[in-house]
Every structure is written in structure tokens, then in C-alpha cells.
C-alpha positions in Angstrom: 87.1 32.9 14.6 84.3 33.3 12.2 80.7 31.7 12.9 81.0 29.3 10.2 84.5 27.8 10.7 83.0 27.7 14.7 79.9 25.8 14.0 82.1 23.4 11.4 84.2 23.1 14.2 81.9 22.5 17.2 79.0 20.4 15.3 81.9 18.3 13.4 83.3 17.3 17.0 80.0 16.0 18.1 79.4 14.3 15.3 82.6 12.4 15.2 82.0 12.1 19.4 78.4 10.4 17.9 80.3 7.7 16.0 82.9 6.7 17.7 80.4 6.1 20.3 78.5 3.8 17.9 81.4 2.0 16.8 82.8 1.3 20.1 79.2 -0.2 21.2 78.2 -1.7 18.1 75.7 -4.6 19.0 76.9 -7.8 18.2 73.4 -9.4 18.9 69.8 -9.4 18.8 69.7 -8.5 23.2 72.2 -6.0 22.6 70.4 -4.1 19.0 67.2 -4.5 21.0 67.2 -4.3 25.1 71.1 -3.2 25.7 71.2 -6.4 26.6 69.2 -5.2 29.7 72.8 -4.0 31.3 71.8 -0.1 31.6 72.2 1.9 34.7 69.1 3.8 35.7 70.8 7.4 36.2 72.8 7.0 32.6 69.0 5.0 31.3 67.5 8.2 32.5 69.4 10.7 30.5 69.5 8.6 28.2 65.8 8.6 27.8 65.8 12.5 28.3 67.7 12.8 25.1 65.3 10.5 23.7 62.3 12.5 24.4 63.7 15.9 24.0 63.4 15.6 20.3 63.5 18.3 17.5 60.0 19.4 18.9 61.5 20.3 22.5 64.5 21.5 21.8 63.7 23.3 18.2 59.9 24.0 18.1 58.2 24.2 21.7 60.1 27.1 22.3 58.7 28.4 18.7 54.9 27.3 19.5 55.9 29.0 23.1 57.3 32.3 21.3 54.3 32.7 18.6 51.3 30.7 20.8 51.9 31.9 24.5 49.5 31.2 27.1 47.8 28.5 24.6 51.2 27.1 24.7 51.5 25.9 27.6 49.5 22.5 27.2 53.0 21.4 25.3 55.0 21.4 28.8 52.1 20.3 30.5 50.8 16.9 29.0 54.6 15.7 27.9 55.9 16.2 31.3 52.8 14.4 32.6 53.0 11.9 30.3 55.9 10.7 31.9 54.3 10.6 35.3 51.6 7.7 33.7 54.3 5.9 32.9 56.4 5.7 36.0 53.2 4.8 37.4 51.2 2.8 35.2 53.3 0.9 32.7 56.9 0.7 32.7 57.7 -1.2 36.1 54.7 -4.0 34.6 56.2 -4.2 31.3 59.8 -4.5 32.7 58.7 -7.6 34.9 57.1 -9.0 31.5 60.3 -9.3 30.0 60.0 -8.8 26.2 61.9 -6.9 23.6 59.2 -4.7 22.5 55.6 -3.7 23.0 53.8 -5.5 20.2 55.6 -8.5 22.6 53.5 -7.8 25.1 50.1 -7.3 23.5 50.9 -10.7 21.6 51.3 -11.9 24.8 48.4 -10.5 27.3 45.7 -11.0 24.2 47.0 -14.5 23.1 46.9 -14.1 19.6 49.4 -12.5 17.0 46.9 -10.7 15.2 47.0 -8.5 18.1 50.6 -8.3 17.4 50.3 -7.6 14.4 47.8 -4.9 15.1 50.2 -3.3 17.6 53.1 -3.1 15.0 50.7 -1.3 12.5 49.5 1.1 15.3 53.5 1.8 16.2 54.6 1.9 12.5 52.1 4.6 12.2 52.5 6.3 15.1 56.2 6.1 14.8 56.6 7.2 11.7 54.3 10.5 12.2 56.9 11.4 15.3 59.6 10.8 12.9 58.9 13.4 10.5 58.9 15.9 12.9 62.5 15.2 13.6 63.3 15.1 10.2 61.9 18.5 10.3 64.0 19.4 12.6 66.7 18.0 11.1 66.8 19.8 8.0 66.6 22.8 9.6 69.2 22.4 11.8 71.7 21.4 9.4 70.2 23.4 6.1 71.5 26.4 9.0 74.7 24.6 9.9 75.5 24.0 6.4 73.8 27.7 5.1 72.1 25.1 2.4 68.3 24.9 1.4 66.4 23.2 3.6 66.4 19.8 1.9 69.7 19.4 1.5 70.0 19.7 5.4 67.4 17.2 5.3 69.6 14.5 3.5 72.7 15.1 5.2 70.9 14.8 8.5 69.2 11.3 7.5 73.0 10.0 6.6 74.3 10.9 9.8 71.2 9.1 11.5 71.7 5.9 9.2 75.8 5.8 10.1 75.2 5.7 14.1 71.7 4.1 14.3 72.1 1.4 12.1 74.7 0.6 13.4 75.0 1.0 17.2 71.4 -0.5 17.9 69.9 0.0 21.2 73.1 -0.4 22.9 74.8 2.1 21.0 72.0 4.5 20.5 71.8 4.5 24.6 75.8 5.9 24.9 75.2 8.3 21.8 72.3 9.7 23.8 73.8 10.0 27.0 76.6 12.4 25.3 74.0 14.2 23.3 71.7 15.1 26.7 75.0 16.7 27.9 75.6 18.8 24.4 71.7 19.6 24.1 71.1 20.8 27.7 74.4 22.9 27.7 73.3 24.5 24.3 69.6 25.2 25.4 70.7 26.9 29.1 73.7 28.7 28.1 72.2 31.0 25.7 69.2 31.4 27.6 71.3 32.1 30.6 72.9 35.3 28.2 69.7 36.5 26.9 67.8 36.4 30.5 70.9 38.6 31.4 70.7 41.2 28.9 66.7 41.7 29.6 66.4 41.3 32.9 70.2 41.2 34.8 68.6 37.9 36.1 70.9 35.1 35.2 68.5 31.9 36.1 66.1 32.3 32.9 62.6 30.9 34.8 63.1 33.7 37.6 64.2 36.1 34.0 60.6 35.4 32.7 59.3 36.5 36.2 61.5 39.8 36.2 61.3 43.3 35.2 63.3 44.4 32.3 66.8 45.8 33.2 66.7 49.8 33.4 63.0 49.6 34.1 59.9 49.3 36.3 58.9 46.8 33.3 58.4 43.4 34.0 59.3 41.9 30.6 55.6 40.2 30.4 53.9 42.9 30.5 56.4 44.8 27.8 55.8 41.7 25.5 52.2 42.1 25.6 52.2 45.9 25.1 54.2 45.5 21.9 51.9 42.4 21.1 49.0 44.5 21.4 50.6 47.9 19.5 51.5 45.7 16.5 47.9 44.2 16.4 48.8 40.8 17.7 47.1 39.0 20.1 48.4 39.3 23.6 51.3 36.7 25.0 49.5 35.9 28.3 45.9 35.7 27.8 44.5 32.3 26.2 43.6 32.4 23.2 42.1 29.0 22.3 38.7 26.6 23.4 39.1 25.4 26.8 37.8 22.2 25.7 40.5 21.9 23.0 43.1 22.6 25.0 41.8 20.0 28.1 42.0 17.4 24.9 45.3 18.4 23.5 47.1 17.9 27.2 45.1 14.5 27.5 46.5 13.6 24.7 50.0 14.3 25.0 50.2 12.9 28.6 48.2 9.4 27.1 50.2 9.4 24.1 53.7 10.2 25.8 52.7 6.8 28.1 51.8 4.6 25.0 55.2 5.8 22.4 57.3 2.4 22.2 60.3 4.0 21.9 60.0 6.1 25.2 58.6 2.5 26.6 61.3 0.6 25.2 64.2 2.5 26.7 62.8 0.9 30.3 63.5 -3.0 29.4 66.9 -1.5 29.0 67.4 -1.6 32.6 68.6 -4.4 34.9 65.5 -4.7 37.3 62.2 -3.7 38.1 62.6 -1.1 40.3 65.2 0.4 38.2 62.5 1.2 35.8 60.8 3.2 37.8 64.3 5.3 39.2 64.4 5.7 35.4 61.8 7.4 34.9 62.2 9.8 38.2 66.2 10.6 37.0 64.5 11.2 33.2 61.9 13.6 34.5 64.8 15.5 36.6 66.7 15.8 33.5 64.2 16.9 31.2 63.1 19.6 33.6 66.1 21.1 33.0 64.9 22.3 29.2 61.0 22.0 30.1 61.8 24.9 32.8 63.9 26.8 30.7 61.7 26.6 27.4 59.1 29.5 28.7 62.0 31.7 29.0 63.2 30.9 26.0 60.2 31.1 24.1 58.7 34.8 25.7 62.5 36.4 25.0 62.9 35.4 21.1 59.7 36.6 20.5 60.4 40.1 22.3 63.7 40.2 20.8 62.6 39.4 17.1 60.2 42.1 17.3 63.0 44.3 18.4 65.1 43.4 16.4 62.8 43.5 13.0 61.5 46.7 13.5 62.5 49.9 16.2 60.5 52.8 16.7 57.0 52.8 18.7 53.6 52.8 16.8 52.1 55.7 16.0 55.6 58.0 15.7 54.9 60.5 13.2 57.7 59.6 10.5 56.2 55.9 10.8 59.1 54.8 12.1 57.8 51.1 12.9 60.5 50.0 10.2 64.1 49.5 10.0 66.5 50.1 6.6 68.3 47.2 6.3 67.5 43.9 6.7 69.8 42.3 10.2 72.7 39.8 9.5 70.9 37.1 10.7 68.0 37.7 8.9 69.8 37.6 5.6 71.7 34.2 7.1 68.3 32.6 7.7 66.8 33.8 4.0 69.3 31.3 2.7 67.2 28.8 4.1 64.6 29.3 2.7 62.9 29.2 6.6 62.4 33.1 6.5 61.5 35.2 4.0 59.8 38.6 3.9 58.0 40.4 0.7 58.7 44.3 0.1 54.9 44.7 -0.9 54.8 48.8 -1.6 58.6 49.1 -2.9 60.2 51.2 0.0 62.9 48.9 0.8 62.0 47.8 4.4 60.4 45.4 6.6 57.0 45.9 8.1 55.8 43.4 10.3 52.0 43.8 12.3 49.0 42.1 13.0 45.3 42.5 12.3 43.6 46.0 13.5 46.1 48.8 12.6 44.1 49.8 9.4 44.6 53.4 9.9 48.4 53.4 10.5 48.5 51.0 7.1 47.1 54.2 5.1 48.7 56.8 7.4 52.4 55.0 6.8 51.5 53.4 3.1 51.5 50.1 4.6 50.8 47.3 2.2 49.8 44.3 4.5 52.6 42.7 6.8 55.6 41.8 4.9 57.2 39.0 7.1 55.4 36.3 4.5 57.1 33.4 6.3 58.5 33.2 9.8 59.0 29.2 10.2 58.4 28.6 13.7 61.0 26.3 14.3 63.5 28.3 13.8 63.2 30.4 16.9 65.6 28.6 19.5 68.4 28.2 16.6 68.1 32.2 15.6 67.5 33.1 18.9 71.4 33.5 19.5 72.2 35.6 16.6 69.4 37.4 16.8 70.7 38.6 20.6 74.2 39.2 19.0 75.2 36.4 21.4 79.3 35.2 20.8 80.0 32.6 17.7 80.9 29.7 20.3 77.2 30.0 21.8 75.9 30.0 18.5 77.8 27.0 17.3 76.9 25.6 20.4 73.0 25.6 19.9 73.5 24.5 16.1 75.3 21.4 17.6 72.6 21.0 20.3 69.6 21.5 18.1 71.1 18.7 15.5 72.0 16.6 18.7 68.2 16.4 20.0 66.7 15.9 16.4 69.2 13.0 15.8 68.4 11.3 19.4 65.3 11.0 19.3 65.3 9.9 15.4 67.3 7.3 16.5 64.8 5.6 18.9 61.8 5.9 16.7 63.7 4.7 14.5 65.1 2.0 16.5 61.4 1.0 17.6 59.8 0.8 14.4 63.1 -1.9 12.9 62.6 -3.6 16.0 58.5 -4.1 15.3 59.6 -5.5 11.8 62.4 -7.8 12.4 61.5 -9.1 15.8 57.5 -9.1 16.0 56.9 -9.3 12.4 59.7 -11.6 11.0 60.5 -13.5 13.8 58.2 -14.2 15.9 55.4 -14.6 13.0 56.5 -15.1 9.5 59.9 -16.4 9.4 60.5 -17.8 13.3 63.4 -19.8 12.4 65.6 -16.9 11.6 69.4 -16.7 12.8 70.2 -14.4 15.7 72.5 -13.0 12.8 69.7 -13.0 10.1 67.4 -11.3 12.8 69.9 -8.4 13.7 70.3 -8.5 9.8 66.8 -7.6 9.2 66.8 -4.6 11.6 69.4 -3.3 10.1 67.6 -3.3 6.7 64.4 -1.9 8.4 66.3 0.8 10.0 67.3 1.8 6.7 64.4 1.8 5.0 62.3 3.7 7.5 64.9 6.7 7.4 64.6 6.7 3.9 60.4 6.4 4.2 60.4 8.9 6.9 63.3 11.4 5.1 60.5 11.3 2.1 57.7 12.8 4.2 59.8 15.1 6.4 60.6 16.9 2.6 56.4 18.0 3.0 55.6 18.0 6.6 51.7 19.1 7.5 53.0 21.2 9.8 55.5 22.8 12.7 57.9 20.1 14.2 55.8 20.4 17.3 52.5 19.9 15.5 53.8 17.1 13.9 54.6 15.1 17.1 51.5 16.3 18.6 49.6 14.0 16.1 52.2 11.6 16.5 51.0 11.4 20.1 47.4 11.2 19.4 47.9 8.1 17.4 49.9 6.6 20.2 47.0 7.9 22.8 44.3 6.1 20.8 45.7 2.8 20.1 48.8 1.6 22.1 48.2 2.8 25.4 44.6 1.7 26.0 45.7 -1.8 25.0 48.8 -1.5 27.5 46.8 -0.2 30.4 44.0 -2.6 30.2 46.3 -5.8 29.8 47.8 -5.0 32.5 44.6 -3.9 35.0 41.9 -5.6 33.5 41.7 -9.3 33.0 38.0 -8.5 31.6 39.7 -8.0 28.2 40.4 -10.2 25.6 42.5 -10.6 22.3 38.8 -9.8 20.2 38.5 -6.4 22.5 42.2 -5.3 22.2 41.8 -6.0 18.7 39.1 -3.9 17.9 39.5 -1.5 20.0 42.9 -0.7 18.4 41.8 -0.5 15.5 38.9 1.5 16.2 41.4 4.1 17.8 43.2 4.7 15.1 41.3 4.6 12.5 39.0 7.3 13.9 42.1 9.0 14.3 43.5 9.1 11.7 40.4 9.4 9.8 39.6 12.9 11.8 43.6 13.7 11.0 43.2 13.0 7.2 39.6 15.2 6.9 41.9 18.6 8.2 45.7 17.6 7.6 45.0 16.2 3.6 44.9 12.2 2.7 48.3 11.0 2.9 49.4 14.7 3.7 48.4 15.4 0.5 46.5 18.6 0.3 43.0 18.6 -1.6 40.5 20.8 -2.2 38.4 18.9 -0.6 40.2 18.9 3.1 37.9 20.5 5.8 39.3 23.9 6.9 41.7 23.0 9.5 41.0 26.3 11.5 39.7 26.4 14.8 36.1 27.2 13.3 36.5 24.2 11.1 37.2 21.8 13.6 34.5 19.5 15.0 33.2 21.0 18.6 36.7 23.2 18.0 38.6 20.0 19.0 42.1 19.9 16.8 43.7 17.0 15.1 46.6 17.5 17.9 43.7 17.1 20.4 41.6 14.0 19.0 43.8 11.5 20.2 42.1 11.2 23.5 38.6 10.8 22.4 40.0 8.3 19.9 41.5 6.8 23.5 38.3 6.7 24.6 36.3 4.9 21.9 39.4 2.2 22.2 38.0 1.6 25.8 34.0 1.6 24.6 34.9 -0.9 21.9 37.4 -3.0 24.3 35.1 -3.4 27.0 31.7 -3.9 24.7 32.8 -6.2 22.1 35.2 -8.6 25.4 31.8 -8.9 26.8 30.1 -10.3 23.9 32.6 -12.5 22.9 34.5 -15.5 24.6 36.2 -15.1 28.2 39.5 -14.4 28.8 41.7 -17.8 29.3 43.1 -18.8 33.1 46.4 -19.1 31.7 46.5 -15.1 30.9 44.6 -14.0 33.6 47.4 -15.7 35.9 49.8 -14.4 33.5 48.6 -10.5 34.9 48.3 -11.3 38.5 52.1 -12.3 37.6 52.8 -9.4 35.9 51.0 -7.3 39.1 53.2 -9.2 41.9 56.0 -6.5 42.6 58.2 -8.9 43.3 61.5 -10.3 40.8 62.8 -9.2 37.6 61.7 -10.9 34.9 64.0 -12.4 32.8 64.4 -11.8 29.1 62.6 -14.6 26.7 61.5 -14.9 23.1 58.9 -17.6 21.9 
């Protein structure tokens, strides 16, 4: 069977596995569109929340930043996965026992005031939105591939299929949908890996592949990636590359900001009782280890194998042989895309494709510069199987998988921002005597309107899928979690702290994300250079979320001093909140 009819066939099955999901656990109320109606078992809440967090920038573009960043890479798998650590830890079990619906809830609670609220549902609007373009990112170019469309076009039919099942499933049926699409995203990410490990190395268990030598040789394939690295004039795979500093920012403030996103936080009030929050997040981190582990493989063997496949010959052969004739298949299948593209700058009819330093070989061979004018790095996990020459069913597979992670985690951001709206905006503060039906009504609506908001922007992302999230995380670091960490271990704090210091967290965020990223991702003329030489003290947008974080603390603590105590009635409402000891039923003022 062709490749086409395959992936039709394979990514069509999910897809109709997706919705019939949705329609069989449609919510019929408010509990069940926002919480579940608290019913979910902890093992099926943890996958479910691994499909939620390995979005389009795990499963698509880690493995891309991995391929093309290396060593300086590694701060991705490092803060997310420790991220989730803080919030076994630190929040979830508290905000379980609380008992609300959402997180601006609880801040509206703890700081006694919906300002605050309303504060919070700015801060996760933002935040939310930011992550949500990234999966739209990787949405459209999942399916522009799937389809063999442009890129936008794979962009709109990936927001229709996220508006059929998200809309309408809620939380409850966004939690099933989930479940099946961690089993179809983890069998597509190992499978192929488990092939390509096998045809470097003979090793089939990619993380020891990454470890071994290179079948046929004394090569450990490592060490043969950095050689060719360092004969095309790249920089070399294992070495960092980066500030120190930066990159002790940037893991900050993924672990911070992966503790403070509402829709990771929000899958835990899905769960019966307290405790099961915390099994949740032990059963999510086992799951997601599956990928995280696998992801380094990944990454280090599509970057060997482009290069191998690109180009043949060593550097330096006399006939200049660094080139091939023909462009691959799978070359030519990406071009459609518009994700690839390559420039024949001095007319011979073939690819070149170097770094910086080979200035001699340029004149030697008539080189005109490197002709590889885009390589998109997100699409390195979905070409990775054609590029290896893998079977059509694997490649079907990963198209299916990589669509399955972008739409799962669209879903919950999506899920959490309709949520802010209808329930902590509408509800609880400008319309409180809304029907349950006019409620679940109203999230509906502001589902659909944030796909469309957030389809819009993912048309001009400022940047990699990856990068994307990775500011979408700072925001989160510098506003949410702060608030959440100090309302629940510090009775010091009040709503005039929490206020300011939210807002002072994000707005120097965003301020500092603006000045290198373009105002409203617009570029100017006038945007700093958003280089590494650019950067303030060489700390990246990605990275400022944590010193954002930590002005949100300063400004807490400083302005709760100056300004009126904290009321008994909250501070008894914490020691509550601290007592490990009952549930905490469900309730809505």
C-alpha cells in the first residue's frame, strides 16, 4: 500500500477513534465540562495528563531543538520533567483539598478579592494562549504533511478537528480522548526510534543506541556525529554551546512554569481524592518518561541521518564530492510544505549544506554559501522515518502520533482558558446567576473563540514550536505560580501582594519578550537583536520567566507588608488547606 493511502488510513482511524470518544462522554454539565465530575482514576488521570503535557513541542520539536541544539538542549528535558516534581510536591495535593474548578478559584479565594481573580484569568489567558500557538504550530505541520498541503491549510484543518472533540467532550471527554492518544503518541515516538537505533547501532533500546558504537565500527555514534559536525563547519553536538547563566534560567523556568500552567494543574481536581493527586502525578511522570528518555535518541540520529542523507562523500575528496545529484524522495515530499526548502545558489543542480569555516573548500569546490535556506526544525521527528527509508505503516504511524500530541494538549489549554471565562469571569463575577446550562453554554462559545484567536497567531509564530512553549512557560513562572505557592505557604500574603506581584511578573515579562520577539509578534525595526549578544546579561526571552518569578516574590512580600494584614478567616482557611487529612468536596460561591 502506498504511503498516502496508509497515513489516510491510519490518521483517519484515530481521528474517528477521537470522536467517538467525545461523543460517548459528552458533558452534560458544568462538573463534568470542568472537573470530570471529579470521577477519574489516578493511573488513566496520569496518562491522561502525559498526553496533556506531551504536546506538539515534545513530541514534534524537542527532538528538533535536540537534533540542531545538542548539549544546549538538554535544559528542555530537564526543567519540564522537573517541573512536574514541584507539583507533586508543592501544589497539586493543596489545590485538590481546596476543591475548586480552576485556579483563578483559588487565588479568588486565598487573596479574598476577585480582582485577584481577575488578575489570575488575565495571567492564564496569556499564558495559555502563548502555549497554544505552539501546538497550532504543530498542528499545521502535522497535517499540512498528512495532507501534502501548505502549511496553513494543515493549520485549519487541524483547528476543526480540535473544535469537533474539545468543544464538545469538555474535561470529561477531553480526559478519554487523551488516554487513547498517550497510547497512539508513545507507540509512534518508540517504534521508529526502536528501527532507526537498530540500523545505527544493532542496539534495539534507543537510550542505550545513543550510548553505542555505530554497527560495523569501533565508532560510537557520538563521537561520528560530532566529527561530521565539525567537518561541515558546525558546531559540535556534545559540547555546550550557550551562557551557563542562560541556561540555569531557562531550566528554572520551565520547572516553575510547568508547576504554575492551569491546564497541567487542572487535570489534578479531576481526581477523586487527595492522595490520588499525588499518584497522578507519580503514574504521569512514569509515562512521560517513556518519550522524555527516548527524545535524545531521537534527536542525535535525525540529525546524523539528515546529514547522511543530504549529502555523501567526506570533506575534502578531491571531486568535491560533499554533494548528492538528486534531491531524496522525502525531501521533495517535505518542499510541498513549504517546511524545507533549499536554494541552488551557483547553478550546478545540487545541494550543498555546511557551516561557518570551510572558506577554502567554498572556492576550491565553487561553493556559493550553504544552500539548505530553510530546514524548519519541527519537522525532524515527522521526517525522521522517511528520511531512514523506514516501512509506510511506521510512517503513518508517527503522522498519526505527532497530530495526536498537538491535538491533546490543544485541547487542555484550550479547555483551561474557556473555563477562566465562563466560570471565573461570567459566573462567579459578572453574571453569577447564570444557568448550569447557560454556564456550560458559555464555555462552549469560549472554546470556540480561543481556537479561532489562537489558529490566527499559530499562522505567524515567533518561533520553533518548542520556543514558543518555552515563553509560554515563562509567563506561567512569573505570575501564576508565585501566587499559588505563597497562598498556600505563606499566610504573610495578602490580596494587595498577590495582586501586584502578578502583575509585576508578567508585565516585566512580557515586556522583556516584546523588546526581542516584536510587539504583539509583530516584527519592527525597532526590536532589540534577539541573539545571544543582544540579550540582557545573555539571558533569553525563554529564560526570563524566572527572574520575572522572582520580582513576583519582592513585590508580594514588600507591598503585603505595607499594607493591611491578612484576615483570620484566610489564614485558617490555609492551615485547612495544609491539614493532610479529607478530600475536599467540590463548591462554587
Amino acid at each position: 500500500m502506498d504511503l498516502k493511502t496508509m497515513t489516510y488510513l491510519v490518521v483517519g482511524a484515530t481521528f474517528a477513534l477521537y470522536i467517538f470518544i467525545a461523543i460517548k462522554a459528552r458533558a452534560a454539565n458544568t462538573r463534568e465540562f470542568y472537573v470530570a465530575n471529579k470521577g477519574i482514576h489516578p493511573v488513566l488521570n496520569g496518562m491522561a495528563t502525559g498526553a496533556d503535557w506531551m504536546s506538539a513541542a515534545s513530541f514534534i520539536s524537542m527532538a528538533g531543538l535536540i537534533a540542531f541544539n545538542g548539549y544546549d538542549a538538554s535544559v528542555y528535558l530537564m526543567g519540564w520533567t522537573g517541573g512536574y516534581c514541584l507539583l507533586a510536591m508543592l501544589l497539586a495535593p493543596y489545590l485538590r483539598k481546596h476543591g475548586k474548578f480552576t485556579v483563578p478559584a483559588f487565588i479568588g479565594d486565598r487573596y479574598y478579592s476577585n480582582t485577584a481573580r481577575l488578575v489570575a484569568v488575565f495571567c492564564l489567558i496569556v499564558a495559555s494562549l502563548t502555549y497554544v500557538i505552539g501546538q497550532m504550530k504543530g498542528i499545521g505541520v502535522a497535517f499540512s504533511r498528512f495532507l501534502e498541503v501548505d502549511f496553513s491549510t494543515g493549520l485549519i484543518a487541524g483547528m476543526a478537528i480540535v473544535f469537533i472533540y474539545a468543544v464538545l467532550g469538555g474535561m470529561k471527554g477531553v480526559t478519554y480522548t487523551q488516554i487513547a492518544q498517550y497510547c497512539v503518541l508513545i507507540f509512534a515516538y518508540t517504534v521508529p526510534a526502536v528501527f532507526i537505533s537498530l540500523q545505527l547501532t544493532g542496539n534495539p533500546i534507543p537510550q542505550l543506541g545513543l550510548g553505542s558504537t555505530m554497527t560495523g565500527t569501533d565508532t560510537y555514534l557520538l563521537d561520528k556525529l560530532d566529527l561530521v559536525l565539525k567537518d561541515l563547519g558546525f558546531a559540535q553536538y556534545t559540547i555546550q554551546k550557550g551562557s551557563t547563566i542562560n541556561m540555569v534560567l531557562l531550566t528554572l523556568s520551565l520547572m516553575i512554569g510547568t508547576a504554575g500552567l492551569p491546564h497541567v494543574i487542572t487535570r489534578f481536581f479531576t481526581v477523586p481524592r487527595v492522595k490520588d493527586a499525588r499518584s497522578s502525578a507519580g503514574w504521569a511522570l512514569v509515562f512521560i518518561a517513556a518519550l522524555y528518555t527516548t527524545a535524545p535518541a531521537v534527536g542525535a540520529m535525525a540529525r546524523l541521518n539528515l546529514i547522511d542523507t543530504i549529502q555523501t562523500g567526506e570533506i575534502g575528496a578531491a571531486d568535491g564530492n560533499l554533494v548528492i545529484d538528486e534531491r531524496p524522495d522525502w525531501f521533495k515530499n517535505w518542499e510541498t510544505t513549504g517546511l524545507l526548502k533549499f536554494e541552488d545558489k551557483n547553478g550546478d543542480g545540487r545541494i550543498q549544506y555546511y557551516g561557518k569555516g570551510l572558506t577554502d573548500k567554498e572556492e576550491a569546490y565553487g561553493w556559493k554559501g550553504n544552500e539548505m535556506t530553510k530546514v524548519d526544525r519541527d519537522i525532524m521527528v515527522l521526517a525522521n522515518p522517511e528520511i531512514a527509508k523506514l516501512p509506510n505503516w511506521v510512517i503513518a504511524l508517527v503522522a498519526a502520533g505527532g497530530i495526536a500530541a498537538a491535538l491533546s494538549t490543544a485541547a487542555g489549554l484550550l479547555l483551561a482558558i474557556s473555563s477562566a471565562i465562563s466560570h471565573d469571569v461570567l459566573k462567579s463575577t459578572f453574571t453569577p446567576n447564570m444557568t448550569d446550562k447557560q454556564e456550560l453554554l458559555a464555555g462552549r462559545i469560549a472554546m470556540a473563540g480561543a481556537i479561532m484567536v489562537a489558529g490566527y497567531l499559530g499562522l505567524n509564530p515567533p518561533g520553533f514550536a518548542a520556543q514558543v512553549v518555552a515563553l509560554a512557560f515563562g509567563l506561567a513562572a512569573s505570575s501564576l505560580f508565585p501566587a499559588l505557592l505563597l497562598g498556600i505557604f505563606s499566610k504573610r500574603i495578602n490580596k494587595a501582594g498577590a495582586i501586584a506581584g502578578m502583575l509585576t511578573g508578567i508585565g516585566t515579562t512580557l515586556v522583556y519578550i516584546f523588546m526581542y520577539k516584536g510587539w504583539f509578534f509583530v516584527k519592527s525595526t525597532a526590536m532589540m537583536a534577539d541573539t545571544p549578544e543582544g540579550w540582557i546579561m545573555g539571558i533569553s526571552p525563554g529564560a526570563f520567566g524566572a527572574v520575572g518569578a522572582l520580582f513576583n516574590f519582592i513585590v508580594a512580600y514588600v507591598v503585603s507588608g505595607m499594607t493591611e494584614e491578612t484576615p483570620e478567616h484566610i489564614k485558617e482557611m490555609v492551615d485547612h488547606i495544609r491539614v493532610p487529612a479529607g478530600a475536599g468536596e467540590a463548591v462554587d460561591h
